[in-house]
C-alpha positions as CSV (number, residue, x, y, z in Angstrom):
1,X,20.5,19.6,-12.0
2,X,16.9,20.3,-11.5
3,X,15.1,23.3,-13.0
4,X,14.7,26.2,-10.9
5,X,11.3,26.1,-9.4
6,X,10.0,22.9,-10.9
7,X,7.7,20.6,-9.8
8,X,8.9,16.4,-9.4
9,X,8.5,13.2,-10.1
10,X,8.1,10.2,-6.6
11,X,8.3,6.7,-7.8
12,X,6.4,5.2,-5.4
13,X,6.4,1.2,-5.1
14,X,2.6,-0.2,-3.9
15,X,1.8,-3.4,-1.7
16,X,2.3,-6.9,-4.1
17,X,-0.5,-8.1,-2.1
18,X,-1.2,-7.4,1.7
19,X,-2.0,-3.3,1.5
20,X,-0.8,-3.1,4.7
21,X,2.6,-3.3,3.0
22,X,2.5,-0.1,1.8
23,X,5.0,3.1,3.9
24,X,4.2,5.9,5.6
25,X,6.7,7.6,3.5
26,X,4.7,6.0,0.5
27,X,1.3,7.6,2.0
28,X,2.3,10.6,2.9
29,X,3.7,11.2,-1.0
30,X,0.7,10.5,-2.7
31,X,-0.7,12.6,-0.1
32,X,0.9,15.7,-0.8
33,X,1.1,14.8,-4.7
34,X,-0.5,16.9,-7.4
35,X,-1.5,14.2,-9.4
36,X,-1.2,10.6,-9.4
37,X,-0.6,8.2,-12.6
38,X,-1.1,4.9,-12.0
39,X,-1.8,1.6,-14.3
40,X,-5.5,1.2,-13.2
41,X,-7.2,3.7,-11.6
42,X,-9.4,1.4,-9.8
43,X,-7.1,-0.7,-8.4
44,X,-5.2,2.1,-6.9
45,X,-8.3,4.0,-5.7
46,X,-8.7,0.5,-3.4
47,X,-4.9,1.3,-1.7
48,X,-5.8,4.9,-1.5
49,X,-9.9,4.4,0.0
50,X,-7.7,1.9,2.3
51,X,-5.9,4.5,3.8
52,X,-8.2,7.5,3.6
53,X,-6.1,9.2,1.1
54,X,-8.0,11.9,-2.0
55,X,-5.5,12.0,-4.3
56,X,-6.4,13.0,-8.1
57,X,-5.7,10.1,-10.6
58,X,-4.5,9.7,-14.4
59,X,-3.7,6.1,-16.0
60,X,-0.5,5.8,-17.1
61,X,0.2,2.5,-18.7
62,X,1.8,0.7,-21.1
63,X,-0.6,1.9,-24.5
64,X,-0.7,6.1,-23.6
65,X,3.1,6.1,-22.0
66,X,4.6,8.2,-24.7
67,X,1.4,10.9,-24.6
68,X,1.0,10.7,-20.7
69,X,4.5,11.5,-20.1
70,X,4.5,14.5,-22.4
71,X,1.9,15.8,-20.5
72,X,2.9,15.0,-16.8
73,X,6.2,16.5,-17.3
74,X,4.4,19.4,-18.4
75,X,2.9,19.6,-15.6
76,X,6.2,19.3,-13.4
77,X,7.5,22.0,-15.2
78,X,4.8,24.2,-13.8
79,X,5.3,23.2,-10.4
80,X,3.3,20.3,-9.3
81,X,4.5,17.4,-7.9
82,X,3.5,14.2,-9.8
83,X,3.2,10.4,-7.9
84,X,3.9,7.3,-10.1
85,X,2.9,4.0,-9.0
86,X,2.1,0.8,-11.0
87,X,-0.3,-1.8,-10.1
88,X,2.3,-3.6,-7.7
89,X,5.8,-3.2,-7.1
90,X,8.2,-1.2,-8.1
91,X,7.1,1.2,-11.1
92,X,9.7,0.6,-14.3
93,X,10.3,-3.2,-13.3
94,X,8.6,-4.7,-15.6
95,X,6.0,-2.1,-15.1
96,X,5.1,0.9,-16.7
97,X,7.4,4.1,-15.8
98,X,10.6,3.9,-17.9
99,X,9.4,6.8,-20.5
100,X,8.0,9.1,-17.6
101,X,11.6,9.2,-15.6
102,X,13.7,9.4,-18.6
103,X,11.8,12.4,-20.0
104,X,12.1,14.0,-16.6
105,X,15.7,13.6,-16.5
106,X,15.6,14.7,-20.2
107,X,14.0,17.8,-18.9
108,X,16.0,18.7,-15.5
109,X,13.4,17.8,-13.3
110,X,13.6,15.8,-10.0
111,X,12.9,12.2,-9.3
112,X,13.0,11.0,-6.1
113,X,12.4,7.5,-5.9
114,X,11.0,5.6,-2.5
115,X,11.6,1.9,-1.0
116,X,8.9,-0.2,-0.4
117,X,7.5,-3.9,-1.7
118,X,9.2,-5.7,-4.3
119,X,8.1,-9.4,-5.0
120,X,11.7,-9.9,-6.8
121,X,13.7,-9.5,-3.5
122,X,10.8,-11.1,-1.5
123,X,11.3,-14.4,-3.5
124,X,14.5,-14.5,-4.0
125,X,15.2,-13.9,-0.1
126,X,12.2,-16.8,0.5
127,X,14.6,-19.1,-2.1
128,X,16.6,-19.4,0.5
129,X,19.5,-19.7,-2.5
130,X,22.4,-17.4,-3.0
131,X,22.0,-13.6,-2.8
132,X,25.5,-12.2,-3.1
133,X,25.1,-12.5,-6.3
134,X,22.1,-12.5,-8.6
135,X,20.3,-11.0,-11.8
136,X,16.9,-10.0,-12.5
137,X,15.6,-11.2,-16.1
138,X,11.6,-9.9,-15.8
139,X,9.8,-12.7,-17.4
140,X,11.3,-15.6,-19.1
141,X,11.5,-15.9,-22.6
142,X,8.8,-18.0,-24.6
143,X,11.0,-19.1,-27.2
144,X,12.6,-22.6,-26.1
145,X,16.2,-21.4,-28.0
146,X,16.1,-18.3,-25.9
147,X,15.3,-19.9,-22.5
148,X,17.6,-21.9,-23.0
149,X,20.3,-19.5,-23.4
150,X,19.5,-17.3,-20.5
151,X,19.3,-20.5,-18.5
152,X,22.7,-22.3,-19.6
153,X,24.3,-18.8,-18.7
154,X,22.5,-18.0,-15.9
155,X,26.0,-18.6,-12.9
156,X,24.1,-16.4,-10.8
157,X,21.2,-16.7,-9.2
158,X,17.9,-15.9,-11.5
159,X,15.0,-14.1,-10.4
160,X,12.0,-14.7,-13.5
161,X,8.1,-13.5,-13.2
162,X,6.7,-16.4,-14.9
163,X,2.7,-17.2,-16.0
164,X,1.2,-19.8,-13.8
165,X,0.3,-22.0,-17.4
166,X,4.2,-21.7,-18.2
167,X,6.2,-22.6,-15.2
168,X,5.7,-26.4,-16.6
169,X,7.7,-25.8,-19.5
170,X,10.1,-23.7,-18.6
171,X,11.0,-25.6,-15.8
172,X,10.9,-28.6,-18.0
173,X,13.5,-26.9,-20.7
174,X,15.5,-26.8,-17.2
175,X,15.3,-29.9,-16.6
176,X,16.8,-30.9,-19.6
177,X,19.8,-28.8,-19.4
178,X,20.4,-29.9,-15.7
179,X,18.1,-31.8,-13.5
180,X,19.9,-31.2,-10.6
181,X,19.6,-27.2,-10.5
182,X,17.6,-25.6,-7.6
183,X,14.7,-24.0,-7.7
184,X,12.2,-22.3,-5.9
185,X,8.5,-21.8,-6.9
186,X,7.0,-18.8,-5.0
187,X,3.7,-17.7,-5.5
188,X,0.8,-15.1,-4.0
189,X,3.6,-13.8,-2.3
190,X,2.2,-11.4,0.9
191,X,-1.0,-13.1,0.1
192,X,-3.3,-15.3,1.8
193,X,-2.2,-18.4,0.2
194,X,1.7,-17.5,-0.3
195,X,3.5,-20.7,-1.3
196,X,7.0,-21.5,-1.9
197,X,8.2,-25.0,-3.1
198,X,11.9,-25.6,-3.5
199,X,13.4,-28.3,-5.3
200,X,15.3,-29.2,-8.2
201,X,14.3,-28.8,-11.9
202,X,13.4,-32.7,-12.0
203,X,11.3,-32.3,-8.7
204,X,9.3,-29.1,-9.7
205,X,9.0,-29.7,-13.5
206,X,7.4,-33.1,-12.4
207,X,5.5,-31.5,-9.4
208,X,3.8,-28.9,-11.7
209,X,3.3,-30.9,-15.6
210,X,0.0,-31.9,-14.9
211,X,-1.0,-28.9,-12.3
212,X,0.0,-25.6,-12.5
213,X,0.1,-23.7,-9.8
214,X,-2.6,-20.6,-9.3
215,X,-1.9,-16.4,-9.1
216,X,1.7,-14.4,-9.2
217,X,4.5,-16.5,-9.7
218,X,8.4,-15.6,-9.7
219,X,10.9,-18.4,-9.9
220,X,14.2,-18.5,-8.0
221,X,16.5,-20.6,-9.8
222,X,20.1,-21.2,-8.6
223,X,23.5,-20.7,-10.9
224,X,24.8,-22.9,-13.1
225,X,27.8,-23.9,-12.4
226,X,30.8,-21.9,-13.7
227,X,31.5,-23.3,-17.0
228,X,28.8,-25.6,-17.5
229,X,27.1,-24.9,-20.8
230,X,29.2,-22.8,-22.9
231,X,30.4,-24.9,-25.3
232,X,26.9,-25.9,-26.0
233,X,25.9,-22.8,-25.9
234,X,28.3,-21.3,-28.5
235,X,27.4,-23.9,-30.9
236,X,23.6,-23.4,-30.5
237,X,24.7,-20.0,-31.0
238,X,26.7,-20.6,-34.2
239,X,23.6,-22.5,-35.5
240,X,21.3,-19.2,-34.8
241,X,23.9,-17.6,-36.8
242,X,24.0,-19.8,-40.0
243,X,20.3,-19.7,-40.1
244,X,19.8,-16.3,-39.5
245,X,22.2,-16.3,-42.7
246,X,20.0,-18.2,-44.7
247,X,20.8,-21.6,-44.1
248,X,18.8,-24.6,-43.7
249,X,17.8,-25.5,-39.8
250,X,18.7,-29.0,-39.9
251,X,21.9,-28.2,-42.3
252,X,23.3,-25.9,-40.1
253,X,23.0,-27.9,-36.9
254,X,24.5,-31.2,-38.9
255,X,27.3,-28.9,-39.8
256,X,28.2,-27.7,-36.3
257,X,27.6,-30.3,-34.8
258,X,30.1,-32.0,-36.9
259,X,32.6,-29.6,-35.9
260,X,32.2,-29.1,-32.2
261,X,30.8,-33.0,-31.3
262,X,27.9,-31.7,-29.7
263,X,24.3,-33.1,-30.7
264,X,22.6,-32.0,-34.2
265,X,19.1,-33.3,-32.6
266,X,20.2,-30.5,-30.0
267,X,20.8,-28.3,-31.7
268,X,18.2,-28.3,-33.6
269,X,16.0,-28.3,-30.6
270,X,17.3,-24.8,-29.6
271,X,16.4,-23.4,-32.2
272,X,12.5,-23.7,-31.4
C-alpha cells in the first residue's frame, strides 16, 4: 500500500540504440518527473535534447546506489515524482536500479514501471530459436567451471550479454560440450550495423577465434537437450566439492572420475 500523499518511483526503459525507440508514455514521464536519476548524465541529456524534454538530472549508478537511493526516496516521501532510467534498456537488468525499487517498496511508496526497449527480447526474438521457454543469465560467467555449468544445464533457451573480446571463448567452451548446439550472435542491435549470425557452436566459435565481432553483443543459444550433461555435471560438481574441502585438484578429479567413469582430464578442466 502506498503512503498517503507520497511521491513515486517510473522505471522507465531508454532506446538500446535508435532513440527513436523510445515511448510517448516514456517521454511524457520524464516530462512530468521531479527529478531524473540516470547512469550518465550526459548520455541521457542526448535522449532528452532529442526530444525537447528539461528535465532535472542526478547519476545514479552502480558506485553511489546505496546513498542516491536514500536520498531519492526521501524525496518521494515529500511528494515528488522521481524517473529512473539506465544508460539502455530496462533499469535493474543488469543495470543499476535494484536498491532504488526495493527501498521504495521498503518504504510504501509507488513504483510504476513502463514497457519499452529491451535488447534481451530483441535478440532472442531475432534468434529465431525457441521462445516458450527461455531464461535470462545477464552476462556469462568468466570462469570456464562456471560456464560450463550454466551451459550443460542450460534446456531452455539462454539469453547472455557477452564482451565482444569474449564471445570466442565462450563459444568455444560450447563447442566442446556440444558442437552441434545453436546459436545466434546478435550485435548493435537497433543500430546502424545490427548483425545477427546463427549457427552452431562449431560454426560461430570458428567464425569469431581469430575476429571478434565489434559493439553490444547478446548471444542466443538454444537448450540442451533434456538430460544431456548431468551426469557430467554432477561429477564436475562433486570435484568442486572435494576441493572446496581441501583436497588436491587433480586428486579429487582422479577420484571421481574413478567412480562415475567420466574423464579426470575433464574434470580437471572444469575446474578452471
Amino acid at each position: 500500500m502506498s503512503a498517503v500523499g507520497a511521491g513515486r518511483l517510473v522505471v522507465c526503459p531508454t532506446p538500446i540504440g535508435n532513440l527513436e525507440d523510445v515511448t510517448l508514455r516514456v517521454l511524457s514521464a520524464l516530462r512530468d518527473a521531479d527529478v531524473v536519476a540516470c547512469e550518465d548524465t550526459r548520455r541521457t541529456r542526448v535522449l532528452l535534447d532529442r526530444y525537447g524534454v528539461h528535465a532535472r538530472l542526478v547519476s545514479y549508478h552502480e558506485h553511489n546506489e546505496r546513498a542516491r537511493a536514500a536520498e531519492l526516496v526521501e524525496r518521494m516521501r515529500a511528494g515528488e515524482t522521481v524517473a529512473l532510467v539506465s544508460d539502455a534498456g530496462m533499469p535493474l537488468v543488469s543495470d543499476p536500479g535494484f536498491v532504488l525499487v526495493q527501498a521504495c517498496v521498503a518504504a510504501g511508496l509507488a513504483v510504476e514501471v513502463l514497457p519499452g526497449p529491451s535488447a534481451v527480447v530483441a535478440a532472442l526474438v531475432a534468434s529465431a530459436l525457441p521462445a516458450e521457454h527461455w531464461r535470462f543469465s545477464g552476462f556469462l560467467p568468466r570462469k570456464k567451471g562456471d560456464l560450463r555449468a550454466l551451459l550443460a544445464g542450460a534446456t531452455e533457451t539462454l539469453v547472455a550479454f557477452e564482451s565482444p573480446g569474449r564471445v570466442a571463448a565462450s563459444l568455444a567452451v560450447l563447442a566442446e560440450l556440444d558442437p552441434d548446439r545453436p546459436v545466434a550472435v546478435c550485435r548493435e542491435l537497433t543500430k546502424v550495423h545490427e548483425e545477427v549470425v546463427r549457427g552452431s557452436a562449431a560454426e560461430l566459435a570458428a567464425r569469431y577465434a581469430d575476429a571478434a565481432p565489434r559493439g553490444e553483443v547478446v548471444l542466443v543459444i538454444g537448450g540442451a537437450p533434456e538430460g544431456s550433461g548431468i551426469e557430467d555435471q554432477r561429477a564436475a560438481d562433486a570435484v568442486r566439492r572435494l576441493v572446496d574441502a581441501g583436497a588436491k585438484p587433480r586428486e579429487a578429479a582422479r577420484v571421481v572420475a574413478s567412480l562415475t567413469g567420466a574423464s579426470a582430464n575433464a574434470l580437471y578442466r572444469a575446474l578452471t
